[in-house]
VOGU-3710 file (C-alpha; in Angstrom, 3 decimals, decimal comma):
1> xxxxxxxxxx> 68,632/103,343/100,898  66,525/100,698/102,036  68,956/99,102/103,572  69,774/101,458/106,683  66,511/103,067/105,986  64,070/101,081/107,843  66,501/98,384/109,017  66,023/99,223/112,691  62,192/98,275/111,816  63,581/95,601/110,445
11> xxxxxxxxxx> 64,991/93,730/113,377  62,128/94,769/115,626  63,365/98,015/117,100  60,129/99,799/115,973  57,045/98,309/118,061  54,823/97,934/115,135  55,264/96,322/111,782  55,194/98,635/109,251  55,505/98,097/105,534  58,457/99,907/105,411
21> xxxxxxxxxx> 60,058/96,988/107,451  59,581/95,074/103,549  61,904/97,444/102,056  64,834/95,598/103,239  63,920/92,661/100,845  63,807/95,091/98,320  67,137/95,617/98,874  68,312/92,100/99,341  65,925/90,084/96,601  67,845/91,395/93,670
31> xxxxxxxxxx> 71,203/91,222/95,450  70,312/86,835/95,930  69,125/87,156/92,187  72,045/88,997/90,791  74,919/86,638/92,552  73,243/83,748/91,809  74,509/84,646/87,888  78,062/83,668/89,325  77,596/81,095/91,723  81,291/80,265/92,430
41> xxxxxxxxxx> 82,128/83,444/92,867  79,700/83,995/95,825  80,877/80,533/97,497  84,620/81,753/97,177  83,603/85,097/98,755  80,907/83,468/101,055  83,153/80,680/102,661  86,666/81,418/101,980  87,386/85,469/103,343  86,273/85,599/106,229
51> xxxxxxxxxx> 85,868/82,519/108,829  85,103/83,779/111,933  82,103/85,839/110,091  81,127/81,866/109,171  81,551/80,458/112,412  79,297/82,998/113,000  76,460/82,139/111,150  77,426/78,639/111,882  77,101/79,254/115,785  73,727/81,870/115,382
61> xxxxxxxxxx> 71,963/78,539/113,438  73,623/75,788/116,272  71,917/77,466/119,244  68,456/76,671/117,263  68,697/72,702/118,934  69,307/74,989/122,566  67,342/78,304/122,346  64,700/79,124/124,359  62,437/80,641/121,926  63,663/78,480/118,235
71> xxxxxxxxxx> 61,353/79,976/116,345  63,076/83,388/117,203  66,489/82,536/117,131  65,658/81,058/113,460  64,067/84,836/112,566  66,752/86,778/114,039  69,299/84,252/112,233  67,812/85,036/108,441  68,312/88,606/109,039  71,902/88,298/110,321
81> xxxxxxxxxx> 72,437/85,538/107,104  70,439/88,278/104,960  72,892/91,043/105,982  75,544/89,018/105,068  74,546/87,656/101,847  74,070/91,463/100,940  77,367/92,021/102,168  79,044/89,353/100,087  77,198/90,548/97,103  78,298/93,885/97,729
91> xxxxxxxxxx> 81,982/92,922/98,397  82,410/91,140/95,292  80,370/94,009/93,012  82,041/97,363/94,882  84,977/98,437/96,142  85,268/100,240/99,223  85,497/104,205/97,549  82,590/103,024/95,585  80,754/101,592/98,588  81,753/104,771/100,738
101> xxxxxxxxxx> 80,110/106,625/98,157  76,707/104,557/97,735  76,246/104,657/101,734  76,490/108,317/102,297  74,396/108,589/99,696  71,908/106,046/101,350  72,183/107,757/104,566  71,681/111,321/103,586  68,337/110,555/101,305  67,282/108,746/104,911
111> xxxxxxxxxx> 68,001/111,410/106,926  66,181/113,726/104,267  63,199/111,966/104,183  63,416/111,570/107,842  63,503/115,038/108,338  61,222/115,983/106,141  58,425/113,513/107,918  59,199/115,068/111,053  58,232/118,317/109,221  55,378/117,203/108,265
121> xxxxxxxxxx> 53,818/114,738/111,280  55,640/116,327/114,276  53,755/114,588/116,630  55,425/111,327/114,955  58,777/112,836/114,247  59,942/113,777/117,382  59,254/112,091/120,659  56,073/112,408/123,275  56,413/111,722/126,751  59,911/110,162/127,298
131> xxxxxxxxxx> 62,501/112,087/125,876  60,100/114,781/124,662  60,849/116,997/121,766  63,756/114,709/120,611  64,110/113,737/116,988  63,541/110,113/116,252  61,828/110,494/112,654  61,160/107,532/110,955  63,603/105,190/112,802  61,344/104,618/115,763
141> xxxxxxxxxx> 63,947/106,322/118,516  65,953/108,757/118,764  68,941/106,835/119,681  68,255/104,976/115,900  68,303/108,963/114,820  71,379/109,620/115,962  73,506/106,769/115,180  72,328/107,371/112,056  73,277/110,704/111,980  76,914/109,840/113,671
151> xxxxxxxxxx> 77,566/107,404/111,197  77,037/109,801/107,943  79,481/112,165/109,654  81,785/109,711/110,321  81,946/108,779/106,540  82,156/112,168/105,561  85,360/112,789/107,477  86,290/109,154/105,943  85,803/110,346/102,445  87,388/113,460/103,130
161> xxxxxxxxxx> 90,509/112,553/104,833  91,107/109,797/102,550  91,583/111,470/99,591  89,122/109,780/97,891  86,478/112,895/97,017  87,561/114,962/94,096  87,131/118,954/94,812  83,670/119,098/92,939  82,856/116,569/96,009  83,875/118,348/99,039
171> xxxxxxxxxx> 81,065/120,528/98,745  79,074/117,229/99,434  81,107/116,337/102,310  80,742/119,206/103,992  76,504/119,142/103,583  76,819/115,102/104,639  78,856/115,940/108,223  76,424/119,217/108,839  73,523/117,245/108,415  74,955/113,979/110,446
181> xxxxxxxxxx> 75,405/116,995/113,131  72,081/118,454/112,821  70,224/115,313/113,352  72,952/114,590/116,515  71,854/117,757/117,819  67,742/117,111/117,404  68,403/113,731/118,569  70,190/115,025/121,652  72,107/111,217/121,713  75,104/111,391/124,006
191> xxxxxxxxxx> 76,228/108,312/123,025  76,614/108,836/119,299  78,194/111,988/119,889  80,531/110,410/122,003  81,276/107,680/119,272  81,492/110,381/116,417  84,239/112,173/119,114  85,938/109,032/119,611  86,053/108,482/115,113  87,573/111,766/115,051
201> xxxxxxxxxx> 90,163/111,127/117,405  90,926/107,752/115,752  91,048/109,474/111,963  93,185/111,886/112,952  96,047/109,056/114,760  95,698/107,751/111,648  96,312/110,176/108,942  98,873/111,409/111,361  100,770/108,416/110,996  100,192/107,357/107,364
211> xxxxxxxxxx> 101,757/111,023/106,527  104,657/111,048/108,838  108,055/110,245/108,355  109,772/107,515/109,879  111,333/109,670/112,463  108,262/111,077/113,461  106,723/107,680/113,850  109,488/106,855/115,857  109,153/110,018/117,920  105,762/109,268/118,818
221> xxxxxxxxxx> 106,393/105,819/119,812  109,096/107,155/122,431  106,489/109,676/123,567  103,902/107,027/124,123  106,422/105,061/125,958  107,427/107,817/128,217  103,706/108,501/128,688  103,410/105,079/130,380  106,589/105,149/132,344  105,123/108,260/134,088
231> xxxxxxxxxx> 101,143/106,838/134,734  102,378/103,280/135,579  103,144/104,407/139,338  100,195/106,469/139,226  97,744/103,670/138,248  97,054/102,454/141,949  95,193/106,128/142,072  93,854/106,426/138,659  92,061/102,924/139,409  90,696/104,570/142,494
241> xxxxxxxxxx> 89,587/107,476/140,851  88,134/105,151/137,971  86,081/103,319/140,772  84,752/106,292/142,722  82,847/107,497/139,678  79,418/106,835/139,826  79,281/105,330/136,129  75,862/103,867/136,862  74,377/107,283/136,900  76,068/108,312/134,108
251> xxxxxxxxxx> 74,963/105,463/131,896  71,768/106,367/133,018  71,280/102,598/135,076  73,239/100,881/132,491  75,563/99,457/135,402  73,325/98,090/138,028  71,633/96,214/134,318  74,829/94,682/133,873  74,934/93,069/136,596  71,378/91,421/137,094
261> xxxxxxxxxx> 71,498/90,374/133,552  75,643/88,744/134,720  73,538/86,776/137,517  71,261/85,273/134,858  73,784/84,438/131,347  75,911/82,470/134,872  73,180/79,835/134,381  74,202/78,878/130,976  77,227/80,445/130,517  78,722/78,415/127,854
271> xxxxxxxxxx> 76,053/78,051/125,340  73,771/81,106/126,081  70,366/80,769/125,588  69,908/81,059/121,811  70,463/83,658/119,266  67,609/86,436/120,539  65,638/84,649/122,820  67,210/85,748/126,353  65,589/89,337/126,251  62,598/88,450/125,199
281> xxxxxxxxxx> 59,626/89,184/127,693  58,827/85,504/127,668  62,186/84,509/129,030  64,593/86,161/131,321  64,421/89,579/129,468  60,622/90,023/131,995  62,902/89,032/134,634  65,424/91,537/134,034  62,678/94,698/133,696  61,096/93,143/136,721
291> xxxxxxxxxx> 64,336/93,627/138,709  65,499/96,901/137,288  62,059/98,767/137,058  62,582/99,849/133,269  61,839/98,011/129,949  65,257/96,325/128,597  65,439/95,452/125,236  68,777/94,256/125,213  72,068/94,339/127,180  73,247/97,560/126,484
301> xxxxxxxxxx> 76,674/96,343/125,616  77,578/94,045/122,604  79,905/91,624/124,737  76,734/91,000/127,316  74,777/90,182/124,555  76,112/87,896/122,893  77,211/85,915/126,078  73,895/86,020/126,673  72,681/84,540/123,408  75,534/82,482/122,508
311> xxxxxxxxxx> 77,244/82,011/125,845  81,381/82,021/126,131  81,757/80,711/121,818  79,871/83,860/120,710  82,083/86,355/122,708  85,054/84,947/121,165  84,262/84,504/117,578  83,414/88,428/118,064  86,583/89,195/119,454  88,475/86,673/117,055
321> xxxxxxxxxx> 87,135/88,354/114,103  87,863/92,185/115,160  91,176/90,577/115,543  91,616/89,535/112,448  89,811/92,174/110,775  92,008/94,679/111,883  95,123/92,514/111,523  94,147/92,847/107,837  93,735/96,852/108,185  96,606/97,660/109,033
331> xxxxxxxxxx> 98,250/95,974/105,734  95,557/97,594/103,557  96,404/100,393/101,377  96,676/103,803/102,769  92,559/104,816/101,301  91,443/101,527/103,045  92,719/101,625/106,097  91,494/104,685/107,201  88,234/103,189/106,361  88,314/99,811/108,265
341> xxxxxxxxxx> 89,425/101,468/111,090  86,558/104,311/111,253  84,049/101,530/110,790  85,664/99,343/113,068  85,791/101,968/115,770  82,165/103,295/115,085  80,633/99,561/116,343  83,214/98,768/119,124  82,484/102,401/120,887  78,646/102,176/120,026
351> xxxxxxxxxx> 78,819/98,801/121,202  80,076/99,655/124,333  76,610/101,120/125,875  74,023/99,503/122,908  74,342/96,556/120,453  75,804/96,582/116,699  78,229/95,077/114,278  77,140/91,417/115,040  73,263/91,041/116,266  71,986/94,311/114,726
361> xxxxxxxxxx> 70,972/93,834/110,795  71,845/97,398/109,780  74,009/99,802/107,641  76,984/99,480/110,499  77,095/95,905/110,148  76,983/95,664/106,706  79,580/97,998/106,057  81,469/95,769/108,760  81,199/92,785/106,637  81,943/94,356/103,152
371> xxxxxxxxxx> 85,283/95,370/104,197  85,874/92,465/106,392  85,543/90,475/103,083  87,334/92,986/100,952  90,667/93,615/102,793  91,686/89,685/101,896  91,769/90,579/98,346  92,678/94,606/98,904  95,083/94,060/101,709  98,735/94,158/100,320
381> xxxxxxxxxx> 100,321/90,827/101,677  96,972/88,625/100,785  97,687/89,228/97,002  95,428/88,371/94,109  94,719/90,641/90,781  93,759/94,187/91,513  90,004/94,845/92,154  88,291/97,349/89,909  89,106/100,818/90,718  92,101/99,412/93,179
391> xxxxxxxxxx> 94,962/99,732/90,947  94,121/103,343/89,697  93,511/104,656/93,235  96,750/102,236/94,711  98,717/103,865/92,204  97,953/107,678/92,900  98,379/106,491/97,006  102,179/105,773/95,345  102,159/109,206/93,602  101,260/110,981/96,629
401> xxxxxxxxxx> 103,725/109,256/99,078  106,435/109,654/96,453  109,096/112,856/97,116  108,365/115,200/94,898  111,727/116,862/92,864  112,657/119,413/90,920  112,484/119,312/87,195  113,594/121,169/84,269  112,451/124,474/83,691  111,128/124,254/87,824
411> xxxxx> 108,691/122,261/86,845  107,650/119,629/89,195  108,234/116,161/88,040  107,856/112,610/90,078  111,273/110,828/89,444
//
C-alpha cells in the first residue's frame, strides 16, 4: 500500500511534507533488508536483466557533475534508485499473477481510505478554487486521483482477461474496475479516462489475437494492409485535418508549453540540465511560468522531460528500453503478455500529456520495472528454470490452447 499510497507525496507532487511521504521507506527498508539475505541474487537481477533500466540509473547519477541544482538531481536520483531496488526485490520474490494480485490490492485499500477521508474532511478531499468539487483525496490532485483510479481498472480488466482470477475472484474484479470508475468520475480526469479507453482497446487486440486461429490472424493482417492502401492517398488531407485542430486548446495550453520549454532544453540539448533541476523555480522552470502565465511543474509529456533533464542520451535510453521491453512481451507466455502490454500502454499514453514510467517514483513505474526484469527469465526464448507459480499457470495456458476431443463415453478428454 504504501507504495502507490503516498508516492505522489513522495516525489514532491503534494506542496507540503507530510508524514505520510515516510511511508514509502516503510515499504522499501525491509525490501533492502530482506535482499540483502541473498546478495548475488539481487546483483544478477540488479545488473544483468535489464540494461537500459541501468544505463538509466547510470545516466540520472552522471548529470550530478552537470546539473543545475546537484543537490536535487542527487534527491530525485535515490527515489528513482529506491523504486528500482523495490522493483528488483519484488521481481525476484513475485511473479507477475502474484504481483497483479498484491497491487490491486494496494490500490483499492488507497482508494478506500482515500475515499473515506474525503468523507470525512471534504474541504480536504475534494478541491477548492481550481477545479472545484473534484476528488483529489489524499493524493494532493485530482489528476494523482484519477490515474490512480485508471490504473486499478486497468488491472482489473488485466486480471480478468487473463485468466488468471478464479470465479470466487471475479466478484473482486468487478468491485476493483467500479471503484477505479467511480474515482475517474469524482476526479473528472480526461486524461486518465482517455488512457483507461486506450488499455481497453489494446486488451482487447490482444486477447483477440492470442485466441485466434492462424487464419484469422492472417485475415486481419490483410485487412490492416488494405486499410493502409486506402488512407495512404488520403494522408495529404488527413495531415491537414490533423493540423487545423486547435490541439492547444484541447490540451488545455499544453501546446504553446511545448514549445517555450523546446526554445530552452535547445541550449543544452545533449546533456540536459540534470536529473530534476530544469523545472525547478530557481532555474528555467520560473522562466517557463513567466512566459506561459500558469505554474508548470513539469513538461507535460515524458519525452520533453527527460530531454530536458538528461538532454538527447535520456530520450533514447527511454525509447531503447520500451523497445526492448516489449520485444520481450511479445515472446512471453500468453498470461504475461497481456500484462506487459497493459502496463506498457498505461505509461506511454499517460505519458503523452504528464510524466511517468521513468522520472515519477510510483506504482506505474514500479510495476514497469518488475516485469521489465521478469520477462528475461518468464519470456519463452530467454530460458532458465521455471519461476514459482510459472510452470503451473504455463501449463494450464497449454491446456487451454490445446483442441479439445471427444472421449469415451462423450466425455471430454485433452489428447
Amino acid at each position: 500500500m504504501a507504495l502507490c499510497l503516498y508516492s505522489c507525496a513522495f516525489v514532491g507532487h503534494v506542496g507540503r511534507p507530510t508524514v505520510f511521504a515516510a511511508l514509502w521507506c516503510v515499504a522499501v527498508i525491509p525490501c533492502l533488508f530482506f535482499s540483502l539475505r541473498k546478495p548475488l541474487a539481487l546483483i544478477r537481477v540488479f545488473f544483468l536483466r535489464e540494461p537500459f533500466l541501468v544505463a538509466f540509473l547510470a545516466l540520472v547519477f552522471g548529470s550530478y557533475g552537470w546539473s543545475l541544482l546537484p543537490g536535487e538531481t542527487l534527491r530525485r536520483g535515490l527515489q528513482i534508485l529506491a523504486t528500482y531496488y523495490t522493483a528488483c526485490y519484488l521481481a525476484g520474490r513475485y511473479t507477475w499473477p502474484q504481483m497483479l494480485s498484491l497491487s490491486r490490492a494496494a490500490l483499492r485499500l488507497s482508494l478506500l481510505l482515500s475515499l473515506a477521508f474525503a468523507l470525512a474532511r471534504p474541504s480536504l478531499g475534494f478541491h477548492v478554487g481550481l477545479h472545484q468539487g473534484l476528488f483529489r483525496g489524499l493524493f494532493g490532485h485530482k489528476n494523482f486521483s484519477a490515474r490512480i483510479g485508471s490504473l486499478l481498472a486497468s488491472l482489473a480488466l488485466t486480471a480478468w482477461a487473463s485468466g488468471l482470477t478464479r470465479r470466487a475472484g471475479l466478484l473482486l474484479v468487478l468491485f476493483d474496475l467500479l471503484l477505479g470508475l467511480l474515482v475517474l468520475k469524482l476526479a473528472g480526469s480526461r486524461t486518465a479516462l482517455l488512457v483507461l479507453v486506450g488499455v481497453v482497446l489494446c486488451l482487447t487486440a490482444v486477447t483477440l489475437t492470442q485466441r485466434a486461429n492462424r487464419s484469422l490472424r492472417l485475415g486481419l493482417g490483410g485487412a490492416m494492409l488494405a486499410l493502409t492502401g486506402i488512407l495512404l492517398p488520403l494522408s495529404p488531407l488527413l495531415v491537414a485535418l490533423f493540423l487545423s485542430f486547435n490541439w492547444n486548446t484541447l490540451l488545455t495550453g499544453r501546446v504553446n508549453m511545448w514549445g517555450t520549454v523546446l526554445y530552452f532544453v535547445a541550449r543544452r540539448p545533449w546533456t540536459g540540465f540534470g536529473y530534476g533541476a530544469f523545472f525547478q523555480k530557481s532555474t528555467y522552470g520560473g522562466l517557463v511560468t513567466l512566459f506561459e502565465g500558469w505554474e508548470v511543474p513539469h513538461a507535460h509529456n515524458i519525452l520533453l522531460e527527460l530531454l530536458a533533464d538528461l538532454g538527447v542520451g535520456g530520450a533514447l535510453v527511454y525509447l531503447g528500453s520500451l523497445a526492448l521491453y516489449h520485444a520481450r512481451a511479445l515472446r512471453a507466455p500468453a498470461y504475461l503478455v497481456q500484462g506487459a502490454l497493459v502496463v506498457s500502454t498505461f505509461n506511454i499514453l499517460t505519458g503523452l500529456t504528464e510524466i511517468t514510467c521513468f522520472p515519477s517514483a510510483e506504482i506505474a513505474t514500479l510495476l514497469y520495472m518488475h516485469l521489465a526484469l521478469r520477462l528475461p527469465e518468464e519470456a519463452l526464448p530467454f530460458g532458465g528454470k521455471p519461476l514459482p507459480g510459472q510452470k503451473a499457470i504455463a501449463q494450464q495456458d497449454l491446456q487451454k490452447q490445446q483442441p479439445k476431443e471427444e472421449g469415451i463415453g462423450g466425455q471430454v478428454s485433452l489428447p
